[in-house]
N, C-alpha and C positions, 0 to 999 in steps of 0.2 A: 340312604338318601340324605344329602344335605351334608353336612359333618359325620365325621363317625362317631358310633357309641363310645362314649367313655366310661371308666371304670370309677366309680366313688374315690373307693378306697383301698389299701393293698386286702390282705385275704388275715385270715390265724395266725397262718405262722410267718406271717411278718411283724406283728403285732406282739407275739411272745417274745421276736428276737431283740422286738427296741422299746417294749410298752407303748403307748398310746402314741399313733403316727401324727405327725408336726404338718400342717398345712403351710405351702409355701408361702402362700400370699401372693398379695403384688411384691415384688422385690424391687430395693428402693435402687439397684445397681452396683450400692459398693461392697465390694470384701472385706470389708471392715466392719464387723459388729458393733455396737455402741460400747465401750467402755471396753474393748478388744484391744489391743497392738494391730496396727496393721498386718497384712497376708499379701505377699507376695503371689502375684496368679500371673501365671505365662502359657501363651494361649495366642495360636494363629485370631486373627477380627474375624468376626462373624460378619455375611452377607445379611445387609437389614432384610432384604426377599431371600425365597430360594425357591426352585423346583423342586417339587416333590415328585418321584415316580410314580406314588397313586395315581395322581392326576394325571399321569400319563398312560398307566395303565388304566382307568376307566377312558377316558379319550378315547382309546385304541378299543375298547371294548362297543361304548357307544355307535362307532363310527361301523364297527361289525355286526352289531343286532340290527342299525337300520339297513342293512342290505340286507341279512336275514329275512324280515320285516317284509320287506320290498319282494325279494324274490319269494317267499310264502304266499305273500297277497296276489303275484300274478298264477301260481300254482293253486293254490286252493281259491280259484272263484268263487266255486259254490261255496265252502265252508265258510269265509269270510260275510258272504252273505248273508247266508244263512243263519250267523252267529247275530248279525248286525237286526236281523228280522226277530231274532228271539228277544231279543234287548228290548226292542222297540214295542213285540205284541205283548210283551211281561208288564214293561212300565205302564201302556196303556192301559192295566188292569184296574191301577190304582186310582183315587181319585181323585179328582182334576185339582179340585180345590189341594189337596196336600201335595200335585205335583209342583204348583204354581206357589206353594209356602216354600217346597223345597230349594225352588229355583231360587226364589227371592235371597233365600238365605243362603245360599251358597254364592250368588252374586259379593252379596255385602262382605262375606265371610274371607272369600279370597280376594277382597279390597281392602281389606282391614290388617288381619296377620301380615300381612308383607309390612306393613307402616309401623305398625307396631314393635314387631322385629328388630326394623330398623333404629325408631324410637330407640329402644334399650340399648342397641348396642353402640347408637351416638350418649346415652349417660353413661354407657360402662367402656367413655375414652376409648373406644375402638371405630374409630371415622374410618378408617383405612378401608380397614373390612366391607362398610358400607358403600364406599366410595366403588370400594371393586365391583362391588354387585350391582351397584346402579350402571357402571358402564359393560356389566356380562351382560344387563336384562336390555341395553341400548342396540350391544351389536347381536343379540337376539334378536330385536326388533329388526333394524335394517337387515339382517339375513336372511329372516322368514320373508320382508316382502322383497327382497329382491328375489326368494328362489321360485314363491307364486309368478311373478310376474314371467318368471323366465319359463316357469312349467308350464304357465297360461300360454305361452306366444308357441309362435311357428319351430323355434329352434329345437326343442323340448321334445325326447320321446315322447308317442303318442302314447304309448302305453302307460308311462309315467302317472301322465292325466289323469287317466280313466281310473288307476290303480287308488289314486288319492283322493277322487271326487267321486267315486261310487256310494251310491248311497239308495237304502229301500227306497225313500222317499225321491220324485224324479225333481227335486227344486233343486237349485243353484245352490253347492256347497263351493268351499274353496279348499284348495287344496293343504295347505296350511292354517292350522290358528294362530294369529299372530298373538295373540293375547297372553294364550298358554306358554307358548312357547316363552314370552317375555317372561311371565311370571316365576316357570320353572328355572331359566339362570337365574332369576333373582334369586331365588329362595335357595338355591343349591351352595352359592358364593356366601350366602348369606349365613347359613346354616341357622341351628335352634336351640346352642347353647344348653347343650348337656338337657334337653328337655322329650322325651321320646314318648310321651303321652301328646305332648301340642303340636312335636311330629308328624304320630300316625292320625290324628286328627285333622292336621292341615292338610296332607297327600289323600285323604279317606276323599276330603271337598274339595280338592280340584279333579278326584275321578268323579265326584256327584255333579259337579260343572261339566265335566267333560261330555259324560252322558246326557246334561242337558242341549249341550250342543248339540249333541249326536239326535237327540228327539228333533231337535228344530231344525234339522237339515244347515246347519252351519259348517260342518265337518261330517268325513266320513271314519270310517272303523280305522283304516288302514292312515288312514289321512291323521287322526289324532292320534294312531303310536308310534308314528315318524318324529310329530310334533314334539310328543315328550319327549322322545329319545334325544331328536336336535336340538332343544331345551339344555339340555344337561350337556351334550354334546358340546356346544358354544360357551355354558359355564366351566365346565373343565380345560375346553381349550384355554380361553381366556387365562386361568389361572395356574396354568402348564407357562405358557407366554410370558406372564408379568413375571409369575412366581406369588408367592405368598407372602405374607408378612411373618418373619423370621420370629419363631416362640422356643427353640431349643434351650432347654438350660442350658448355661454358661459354666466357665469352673468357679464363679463369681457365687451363683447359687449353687453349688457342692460344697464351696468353702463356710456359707453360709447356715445351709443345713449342717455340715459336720459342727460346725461351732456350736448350735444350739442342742448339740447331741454331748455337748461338755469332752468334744477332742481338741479343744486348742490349737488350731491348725497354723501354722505359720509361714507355708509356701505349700504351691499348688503349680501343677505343669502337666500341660497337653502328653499325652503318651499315642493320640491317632487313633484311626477308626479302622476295629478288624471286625471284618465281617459285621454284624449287628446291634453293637454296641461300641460305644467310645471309652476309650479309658484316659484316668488321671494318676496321677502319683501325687500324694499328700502329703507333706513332712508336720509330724504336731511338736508343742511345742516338748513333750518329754520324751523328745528322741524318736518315738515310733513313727514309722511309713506304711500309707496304709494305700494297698491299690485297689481305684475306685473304679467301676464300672458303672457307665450309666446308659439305662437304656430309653430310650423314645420311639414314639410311634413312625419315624423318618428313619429310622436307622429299622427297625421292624420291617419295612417295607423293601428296604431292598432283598433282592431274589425272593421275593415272594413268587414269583412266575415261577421259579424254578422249584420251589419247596411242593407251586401246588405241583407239578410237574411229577415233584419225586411221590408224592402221596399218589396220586392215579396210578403211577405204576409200580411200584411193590405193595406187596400186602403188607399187612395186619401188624404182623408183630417185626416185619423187615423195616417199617417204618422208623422214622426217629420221629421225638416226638414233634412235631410241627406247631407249636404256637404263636397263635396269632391273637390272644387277647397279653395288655405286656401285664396284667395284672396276676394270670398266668404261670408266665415267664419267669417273674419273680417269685411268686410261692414256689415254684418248679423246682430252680436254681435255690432257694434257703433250703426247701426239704432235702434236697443230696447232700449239701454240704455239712449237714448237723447226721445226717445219715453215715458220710462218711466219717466222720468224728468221731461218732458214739462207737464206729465200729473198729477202731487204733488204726483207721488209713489215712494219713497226712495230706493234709488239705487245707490251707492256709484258713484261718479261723474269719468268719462271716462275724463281722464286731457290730455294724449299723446295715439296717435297711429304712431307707424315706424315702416319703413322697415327694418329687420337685414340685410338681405340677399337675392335673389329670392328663397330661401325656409323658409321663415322664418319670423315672423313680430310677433311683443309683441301691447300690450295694457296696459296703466296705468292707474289704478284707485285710488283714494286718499280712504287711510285706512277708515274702520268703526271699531269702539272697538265692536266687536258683534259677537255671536257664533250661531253657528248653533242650528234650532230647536233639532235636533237627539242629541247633549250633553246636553240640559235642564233638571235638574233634575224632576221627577216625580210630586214634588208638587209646582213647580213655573208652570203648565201646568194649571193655572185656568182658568175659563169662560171670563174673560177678556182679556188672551192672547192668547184663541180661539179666542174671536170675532176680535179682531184687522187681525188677520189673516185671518179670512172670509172677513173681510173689505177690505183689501186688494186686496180679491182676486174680489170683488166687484167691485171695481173702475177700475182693470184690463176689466173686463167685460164691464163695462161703456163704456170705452174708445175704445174696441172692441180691444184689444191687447190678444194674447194668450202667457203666459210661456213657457209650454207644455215641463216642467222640472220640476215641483212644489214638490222636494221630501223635504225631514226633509232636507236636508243638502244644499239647494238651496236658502233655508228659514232663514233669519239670525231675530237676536233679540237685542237690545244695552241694557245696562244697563237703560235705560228708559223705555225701556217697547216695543220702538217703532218696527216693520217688515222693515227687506230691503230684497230687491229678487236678486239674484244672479246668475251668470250662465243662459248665455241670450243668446247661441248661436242657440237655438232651435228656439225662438220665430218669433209668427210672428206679424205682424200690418195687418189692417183690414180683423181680425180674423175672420171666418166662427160662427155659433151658435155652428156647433158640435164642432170644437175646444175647442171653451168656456167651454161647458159642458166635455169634456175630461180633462183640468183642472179642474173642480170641481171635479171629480170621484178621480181623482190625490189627491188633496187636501183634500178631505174627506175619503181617504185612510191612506192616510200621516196621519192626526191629529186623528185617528180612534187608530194607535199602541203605542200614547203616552195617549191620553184623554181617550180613551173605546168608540165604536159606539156610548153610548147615548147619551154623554153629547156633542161629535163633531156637531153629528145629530140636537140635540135640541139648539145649537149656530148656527149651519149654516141657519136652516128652522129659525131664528129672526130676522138672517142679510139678508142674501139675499132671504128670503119665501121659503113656503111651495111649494109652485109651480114650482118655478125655483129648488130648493135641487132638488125636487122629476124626475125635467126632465132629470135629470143625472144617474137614476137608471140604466140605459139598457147599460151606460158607465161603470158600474163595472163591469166590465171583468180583467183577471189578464191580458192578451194579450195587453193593450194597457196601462197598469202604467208602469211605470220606471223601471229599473233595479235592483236598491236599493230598491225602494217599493216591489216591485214584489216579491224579495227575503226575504222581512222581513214578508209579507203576506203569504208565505209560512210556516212561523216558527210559525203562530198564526193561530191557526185551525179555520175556519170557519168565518173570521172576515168578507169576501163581503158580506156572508151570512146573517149576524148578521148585519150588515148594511143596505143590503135590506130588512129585518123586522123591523129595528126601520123607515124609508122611511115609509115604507107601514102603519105602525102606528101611525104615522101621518099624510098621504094620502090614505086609503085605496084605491081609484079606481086609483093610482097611475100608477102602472101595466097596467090595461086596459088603461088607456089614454094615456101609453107612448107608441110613435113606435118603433117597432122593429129597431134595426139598424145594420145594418150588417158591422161590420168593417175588418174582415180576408177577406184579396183576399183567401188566399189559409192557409187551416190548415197543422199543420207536418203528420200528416195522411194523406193528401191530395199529399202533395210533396213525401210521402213514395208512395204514390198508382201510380203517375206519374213517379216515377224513376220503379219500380217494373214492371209498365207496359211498358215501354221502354225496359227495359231487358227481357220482357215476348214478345212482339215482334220482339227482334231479334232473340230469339231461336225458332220460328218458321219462321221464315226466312231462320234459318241455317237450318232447318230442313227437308225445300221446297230444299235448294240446294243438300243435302246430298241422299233425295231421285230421284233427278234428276242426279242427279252423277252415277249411279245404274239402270238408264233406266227407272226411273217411271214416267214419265213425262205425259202431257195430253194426248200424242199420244197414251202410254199406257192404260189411261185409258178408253179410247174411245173405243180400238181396244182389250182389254181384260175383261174387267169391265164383272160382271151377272147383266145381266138385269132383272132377275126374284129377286135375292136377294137385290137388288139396293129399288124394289119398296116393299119387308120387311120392307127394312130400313125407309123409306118414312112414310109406316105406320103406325110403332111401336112410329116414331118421333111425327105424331100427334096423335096418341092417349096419349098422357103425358100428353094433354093439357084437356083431355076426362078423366084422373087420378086428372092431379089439381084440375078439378072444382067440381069432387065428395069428394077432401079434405075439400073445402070451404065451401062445401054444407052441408057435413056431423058432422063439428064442430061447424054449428050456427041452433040452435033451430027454428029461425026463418025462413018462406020461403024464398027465392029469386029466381028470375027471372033463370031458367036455363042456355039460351043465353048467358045473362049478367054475368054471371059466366064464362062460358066458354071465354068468350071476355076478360075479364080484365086476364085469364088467359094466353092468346095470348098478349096483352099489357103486361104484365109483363114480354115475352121473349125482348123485348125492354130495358124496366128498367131497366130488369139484368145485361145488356151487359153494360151498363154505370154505374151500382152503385154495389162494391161489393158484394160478395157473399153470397145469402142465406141473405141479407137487402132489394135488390130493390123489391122481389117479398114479401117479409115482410110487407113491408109500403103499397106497395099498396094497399095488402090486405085488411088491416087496413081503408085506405083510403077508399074506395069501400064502406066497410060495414057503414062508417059513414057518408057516402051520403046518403046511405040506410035507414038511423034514427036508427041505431042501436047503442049504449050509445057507450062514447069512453072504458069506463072499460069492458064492455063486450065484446068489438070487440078486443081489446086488449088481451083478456084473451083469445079468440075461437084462435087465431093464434096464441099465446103461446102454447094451448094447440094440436094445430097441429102441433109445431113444437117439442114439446115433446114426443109427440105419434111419428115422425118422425126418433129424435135422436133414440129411442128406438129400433126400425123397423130395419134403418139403420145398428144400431151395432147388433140384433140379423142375419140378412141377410146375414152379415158377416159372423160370425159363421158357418150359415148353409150352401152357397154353399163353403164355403173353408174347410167346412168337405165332403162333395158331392164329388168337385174337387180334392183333397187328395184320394178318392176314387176311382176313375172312371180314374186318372193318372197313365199311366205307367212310364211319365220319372222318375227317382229317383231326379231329380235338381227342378222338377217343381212342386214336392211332398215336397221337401225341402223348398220352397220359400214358399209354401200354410204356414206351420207349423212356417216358421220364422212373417207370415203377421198376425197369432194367437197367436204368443210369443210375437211379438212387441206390440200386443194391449194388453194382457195381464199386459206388463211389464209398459206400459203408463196408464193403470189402476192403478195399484200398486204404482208408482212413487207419483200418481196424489194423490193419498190416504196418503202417508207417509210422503209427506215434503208439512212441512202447509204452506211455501209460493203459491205451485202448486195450495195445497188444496183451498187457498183461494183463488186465481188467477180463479179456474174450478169452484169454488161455487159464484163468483161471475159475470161471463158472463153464468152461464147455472139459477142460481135461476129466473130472469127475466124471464125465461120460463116455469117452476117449478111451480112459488108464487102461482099466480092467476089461476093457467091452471085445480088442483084438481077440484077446482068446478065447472067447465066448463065439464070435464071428468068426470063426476060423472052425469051430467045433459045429456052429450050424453048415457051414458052407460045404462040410464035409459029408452031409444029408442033401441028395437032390431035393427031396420033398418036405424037408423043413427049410429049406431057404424059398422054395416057392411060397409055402405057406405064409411066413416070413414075411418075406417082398410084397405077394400077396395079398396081405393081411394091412401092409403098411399102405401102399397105394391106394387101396380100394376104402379105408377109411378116408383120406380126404378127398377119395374121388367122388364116395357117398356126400359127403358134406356137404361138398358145390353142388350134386343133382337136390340136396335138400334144399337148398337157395335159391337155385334157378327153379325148380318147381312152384317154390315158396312165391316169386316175384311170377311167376303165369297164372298161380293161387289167385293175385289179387287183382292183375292185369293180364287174362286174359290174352289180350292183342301182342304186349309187348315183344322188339323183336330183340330182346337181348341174347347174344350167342352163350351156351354152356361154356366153352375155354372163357369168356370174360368174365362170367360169373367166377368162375373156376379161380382164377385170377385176383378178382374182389375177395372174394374167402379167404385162399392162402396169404392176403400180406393182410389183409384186416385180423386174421388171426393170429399174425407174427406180429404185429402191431401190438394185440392187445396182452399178449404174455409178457410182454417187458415192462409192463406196469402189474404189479403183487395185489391186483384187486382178485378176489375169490370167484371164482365164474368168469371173470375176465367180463362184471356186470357193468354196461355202460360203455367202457373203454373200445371193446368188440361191435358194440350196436352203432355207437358214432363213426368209428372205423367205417364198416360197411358203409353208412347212411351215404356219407360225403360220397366216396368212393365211387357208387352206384349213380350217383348224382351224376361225378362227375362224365360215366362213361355214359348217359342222357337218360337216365331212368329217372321220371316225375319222381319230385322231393315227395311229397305224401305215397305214395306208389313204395317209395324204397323205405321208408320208415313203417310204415304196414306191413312188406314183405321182410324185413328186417327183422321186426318183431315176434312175426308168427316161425320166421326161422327158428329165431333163440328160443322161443316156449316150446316149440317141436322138440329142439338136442338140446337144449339145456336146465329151462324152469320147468317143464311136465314131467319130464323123466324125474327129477330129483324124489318125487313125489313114491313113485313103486322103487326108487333107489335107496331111499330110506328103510321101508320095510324089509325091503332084501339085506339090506346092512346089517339092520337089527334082526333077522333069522338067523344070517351067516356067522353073527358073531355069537348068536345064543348056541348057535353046533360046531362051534370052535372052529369054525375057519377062517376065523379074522380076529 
C-alpha cells in the first residue's frame, strides 16, 4: 500500500566486495567531484515525469477486484450479510464507552497523519509529491460523488444500489464513502517514506474507521470495499496519467559514486536498456573501461506480468530465479560472479558494487574486448569454438553452478578465442542436476541456430559424453529456453526436432532411459480452462439466483416436481451408459468382458467432469482396451472410428429432428429458430470449406479421427451385428440424452408442451456448442447453451434453468460420484 518497501541497504556480500556502502545523498547534479577534472557524461535527457508500469499494473488490477467485489456481493447475499451481522453482533459486545474512545481516536487519527505526511514531505523539498496527492484525493472526491449521485438516480442499475447500500441496520447508508475514498488517494500518492511501522498503523485506522462507519449505518460491507478499491483505483490512475516525478539515477550519479570508490572516471556514455537493467561504459582515468550496470526498481518492473506468468506455470526447479526485491538481485548477481571466478571460468571481474539511492544500486565490471556469440560471423562458428563453449559449460557443471541464461548474447568471445559468461542474475550455486541439464538444453539450443544440430551435437556428446548430451533430451522443450532462444527457435522450423534425432543417433535407447520430466505446473490451455471455468461457474450461480428470484426454489421442487417423469429421466440417464458400452463393444472386433465395458463407461462419467470435453471419455477408452492387450494403433483407431461414425450421427440428427420440429411447430418464432439452427450450420459448413485458414484449422483437429478410422470401419462393416451394435449404440446414446431433457423439463413443468425432436434439437447443438470450448464437463458452457436455447423455442426462463440443471446433475454431476469409485476399483485390478 502506498509506496513500496524499500531495502535499507545492500546484503554481505556486497559489503565485502566494496567495504562499507556510500550513501548517495542528495546529489548536487554535477559530474564533477570537487577537486576532480571534469567527466564527460553522454546521455539521452531524462523526462522530468514518467510512467511507470506498476502503476499501470495496479490500475488494471484495481479496476478487476472491484468487479470481482461487485459480482461476489450480488452472488453471496447471504454470506455478505451475514459476514456484516458478525461484525456488527461481535463489536456490540464491547463497551460502549471504549467503542466511543475508539471512534474518537480514529476520527482524529486519520485527520492528523495525512497533514503530517504531508508536513514532512513539503520540509524534505518534495511539494511535487504533495501537490499530486492533494489533486488524486480531489478527483477522488468529485468521482465518488458523482458515482453516488448517478447510482442514486433512475439511470443506475438497480441492483447496483442495493449491492452497495445493504446493510443489517435498515437506516439510510450511502453508497460510497466519500471520505475514505478521498483519504485513501491521498495517502496512496502520498506514500510513508520508507516507514512501514506508521504504515501498518495508519491502514490498521482507516479499517477501525471504516467499521466504525459500518456500525453507524453510513456505509455498507460491500459498499466500503468498492470504496477502498476506488480509492487507490483513482490514485494510481492519476499517477499512470501525469507520470511521476522522474528519481532514476543519472550517469551523473554513476560517475559520482564510481569517483568516491577512487576510479577516477573521466567520460561516461549511455550503452541502453536491455531487458532490466541499464547499462554504461566508463572510461577512468588509468586507461581502464568498466561496464556498469545499473539497476532500479522502474527497470525491475518491467515484464513483471510475464515473470509472474512464467512462475505459475513451470515448477520448482524449471523456474529461473525471479527476483523482485533489487536488493536481492544484487547479492544474486555478486554471489555468481565471485563464484564464477574462484572456480577459473571467465567472467569479467565485479570491481564496485553501490548504493545510488533506496531504489537503485549499480555494479561495475572491468571491460572484456569481446562480442557476443549471436554477432559471430558464420564461419568463425568452428568445432573449436563449440567445444571451448561446451567446456565451459562443463566446468559450470563440475563445479554445480547453474546459468540458467546461457542464450547467444550471454555468451561473449575475445579476440582469442576464449568464452566469458555474462548476465548472472538468474544463476544459482549448488545447482540441482535438472538445472544443470536445463542449461544444456539451453546451450545446445543456442549453438544448434549458429552451428546446425549435427556438428553442436557431435562437440557436445566429445566434451561432456554421450550420456550426459543424451540426459538433457526430455529438456528440449521450447517452454523452458530463454526468450531470445525461444524466439529464434521459432523462426527455424523443426530445429528441437532435428536435435532430438541427431541425440537419438547417437544414443538410440536414449529415449527409453531418459525419465520423463514434467516441468509445466500449468499449461496456457490449462490457465484458459481454469479462468473459463470460473466464469462457467458463476453463471450458474447467477442462474440458481435468477431462478430463485421467480419462486423456483427447492420448496418448489419438492412440492411440484412429476414423480413419474422424474423417474424417465433417471432412466433414460442410465441407459447412456447401456449406449456407451455397446459403442465400445461394437467398434472393437475383439471380445471384451461386457461388465467391464459397461464400468469403465460409468468411470468415464468421472473423467469427463475433470478433463475436457469429448477427451476424458477418449483416453480412457483408449486406456481400457490397452490393458486389454489390444495394440495401441488399433485401439486408437476403434475410437477414432467411433468417434467419426459419432460426428456423422450427431450432424445428421441435427437435420432430422429440426426438420420433424419445423414440422410439428405451430409458433412461427420457434419454426424460425429451427431454420436459423439449419442456416447456421449450413453457413459454418461453407465458411469452413472456403477460407483455407478454417479449412486447415477443421482438417486438422478432425483428420486424427478420419486417418486411421476407414479400416477400422470397413472391418466392422464387414460384421452385420457389429455395425448394428455400433450404429446402435451411437444413436440411442444421444437419443437417450434428449428423452433425459425432455423428461427433465416435464420433471419440473408438468404442462409444458415442448415436443421430443425440439428438445432433441436443443441437446444436440447445445452440446456441440459446448465442446468447442476446453472447459472439463462442458461446466457452464452446456447449461447456458440449453438455457437460452429453450427459452428461446418458449420454455419459461426459471422452468429451463431448473430443467437444465436437474439434467446436467442426472448425466453429468451425480454420476461422477459412483464414477469415481469405479475408477479407482478398475484401476486398483489393472484395467485402467
Amino acid at each position: 500500500m502506498g509506496t513500496e518497501e524499500r531495502d535499507a541497504d545492500l546484503s554481505a556480500a556486497s559489503a565485502v566486495a566494496n567495504g562499507t556502502l556510500h550513501d548517495a545523498g542528495e546529489s548536487d547534479g554535477r559530474a564533477r567531484p570537487k577537486g576532480r577534472p571534469p567527466v564527460t557524461v553522454d546521455e539521452p535527457p531524462e523526462p522530468r515525469r514518467i510512467r511507470r508500469q506498476p502503476d499501470l499494473m495496479r490500475l488494471l488490477f484495481e479496476s478487476m477486484m472491484i468487479i470481482v467485489v461487485l459480482a461476489l456481493g450480488r452472488i453471496g447475499v447471504q454470506t455478505t450479510s451475514g459476514l456484516e451481522s458478525d461484525i456488527h453482533n461481535g463489536v456490540q459486545l464491547a463497551p460502549s464507552f471504549l467503542l466511543s474512545g475508539i471512534t474518537v481516536l480514529t476520527n482524529i487519527t486519520t485527520a492528523v497523519i495525512p497533514v503530517g505526511l504531508a508536513v514532512e514531505r513539503l520540509f524534505r523539498r518534495d511539494g511535487k509529491r504533495v501537490a499530486d496527492a492533494v489533486i488524486a484525493a480531489a478527483l477522488a472526491y468529485g468521482v465518488t460523488s458523482l458515482l453516488n449521485l448517478w447510482i442514486e438516480s433512475s439511470y443506475a442499475p438497480h441492483w447496483l444500489l442495493t449491492e452497495l447500500t445493504r446493510h443489517v441496520n435498515s437506516g439510510t447508508t450511502s453508497p460510497l464513502h466519500i471520505y475514505i475514498a478521498t483519504l485513501i488517494a491521498f495517502l496512496t500518492v502520498l506514500g510513508f517514506n520508507d516507514r512501514p511501522t506508521l504504515r501498518t498503523f495508519t491502514w490498521v485506522t482507516i479499517g477501525i474507521y471504516a467499521v466504525a462507519t459500518l456500525m453507524s449505518g453510513d456505509s455498507a460491507l460491500v459498499g466500503l470495499i468498492v470504496t477502498f478499491l476506488l480509492g487507490r483505483l483513482i490514485a494510481f490512475g492519476w499517477r499512470y496519467a501525469c507520470g511521476v516525478v522522474n528519481e532514476r539515477p543519472t550517469g551523473q550519479m554513476v560517475v559520482q559514486m564510481l569517483a568516491d570508490a577512487d576510479f577516477e572516471p573521466v567520460a561516461c556514455s549511455w550503452q541502453g536498456e536491455h531487458e532490466d537493467v541499464r547499462r554504461y561504459e566508463v572510461r577512468c582515468a588509468d586507461g581502464r573501461t568498466l561496464d556498469v550496470i545499473v539497476l532500479d526498481r522502474d527497470r525491475q518492473a518491467v515484464g513483471l506480468i510475464y515473470r509472474v506468468y512464467r512462475r505459475i506455470r513451470l515448477r520448482g526447479p524449471a523456474q529461473r530465479r525471479n527476483l523482485f526485491s533489487l536488493r536481492r538481485t544484487v547479492d544474486q548477481e555478486a554471489l555468481i560472479s565471485y563464484a564464477l571466478r574462484d572456480a577459473g571460468i571467465r567472467t569479467p571481474k565485479l570491481v564496485a558494487v553501490r548504493e545510488l539511492n533506496a531504489d537503485a544500486a549499480l555494479l561495475a565490471y572491468e571491460g572484456v574486448h569481446a562480442i557476443p556469440l549471436s554477432q559471430v560471423p558464420a564461419d568463425r562458428f568452428g568445432d573449436e569454438l563449440l567445444g571451448k563453449v561446451w567446456q565451459t559449460l562443463k566446468d559450470l557443471g563440475r563445479n554445480q553452478i547453474a546459468h540458467r541464461r546461457l542464450a547467444l548474447d550471454s555468451i561473449l568471445v575475445d579476440e582469442a578465442g576464449e568464452i566469458w559468461l555474462t548476465e548472472l542474475r538468474n544463476g544459482e550455486v549448488a545447482a540441482a542436476d535438472l538445472q544443470q541439464l536445463l542449461d544444456i538444453a539451453e546451450v545446445m539450443t543456442a549453438l544448434a541456430l549458429k552451428a546446425g544440430p549435427e556438428r553442436t551435437v557431435r562437440v557436445g556428446a566429445e566434451i561432456l559424453g554421450e550420456e550426459r548430451l543424451s540426459a538433457a533430451l526430455p529438456m528440449l522443450q521450447p517452454v523452458v529456453l530463454t526468450r531470445t532462444t525461444r524466439t529464434a527457435v521459432r523462426k527455424s522450423k523443426h530445429l528441437l526436432q532435428r536435435l532430438r534425432e541427431q541425440i537419438l543417433e547417437l544414443r538410440p535407447h536414449a529415449l527409453v532411459d531418459a525419465e520423463p520430466v514434467k516441468l509445466e505446473r500449468l499449461s496456457p490451455k490449462t490457465l484458459l480452462t481454469v479462468g473459463a471455468a470460473c466464469f462457467a461457474v458463476y453463471v450458474l450461480l447467477f442462474q440458481l439466483s435468477a431462478a430463485s428470484k421467480q419462486g423456483l426454489n427447492l420448496d418448489y421442487v419438492v412440492h411440484h416436481t412429476s414423480p413419474a417423469w422424474m423417474v424417465v429421466a433417471v432412466a433414460a440417464s442410465a441407459l447412456t451408459y447401456v449406449s456407451a458400452a455397446m459403442v465400445l463393444t461394437g467398434f472393437i472386433p475383439e471380445k471384451l468382458p461386457i461388465l467391464h465395458n459397461l464400468l469403465v463407461q460409468v468411470a468415464a462419467a468421472f473423467v469427463s467432469l475433470v478433463a475436457p470435453a469429448a477427451v476424458g471419455g477418449v483416453a480412457l477408452n483408449t486406456r481400457y482396451m490397452q490393458k486389454r492387450g489390444i495394440a495401441t494403433g488399433p485401439a486408437v483407431s476403434a475410437v477414432g472410428a467411433s468417434q467419426a461414425v459419432a460426428f456423422v450421427v450427431h450432424i445428421a440428427l441435427i437435420a432430422t429432428f429440426s426438420f420433424i420440429a419445423g414440422q410439428n411447430m405451430g409458433k412461427s418464432d420457434s419454426s424460425t429458430l429451427v431454420i436459423a439452427i439449419l442456416l447456421a450450420i449450413a453457413l459454418l459448413v461453407m465458411a469452413v470449406m472456403a477460407i483455407p485458414p478454417l479449412r486447415r484449422f477443421a482438417k486438422k483437429r478432425l483428420s486424427p479421427f478420419f486417418a486411421d478410422s476407414l479400416p477400422r470401419l470397413l472391418d466392422v462393416a464387414q460384421s452385420p451385428r457389429k455395425l448394428a451394435i455400433a450404429l446402435g449404440g451411437t444413436i440411442s446414446l444421444s437419443l437417450f440424452y434428449a428423452l433425459c431433457l425432455w423428461a427433465s423439463i416435464h420433471t419440473v413443468d408438468p404442462g409444458n408442451h415442448i415436443s421430443y425432436a425440439t428438445t432433441a434439437v436443443v441437446y444436440l447443438t447445445a452440446q456441440t456448442a459446448g465442446s468447442f470450448i476446453p472447459i472439463p464437463g462442458g461446466v457452464g458452457t452446456v447449461e447456458t447453451a440449453m438455457t437460452v436455447v429453450l427459452k428461446a423455442v418458449g420454455v419459461d426462463y426459471g422452468t429451463a434453468v431448473l430443467a437444465v440443471l436437474l439434467f446436467r446433475l442426472l448425466c453429468t454431476y451425480l454420476p461422477a460420484i459412483p464414477g469415481y469409485f469405479t475408477f479407482t476399483w478398475l484401476t486398483r485390478k489393472g484395467l485402467l
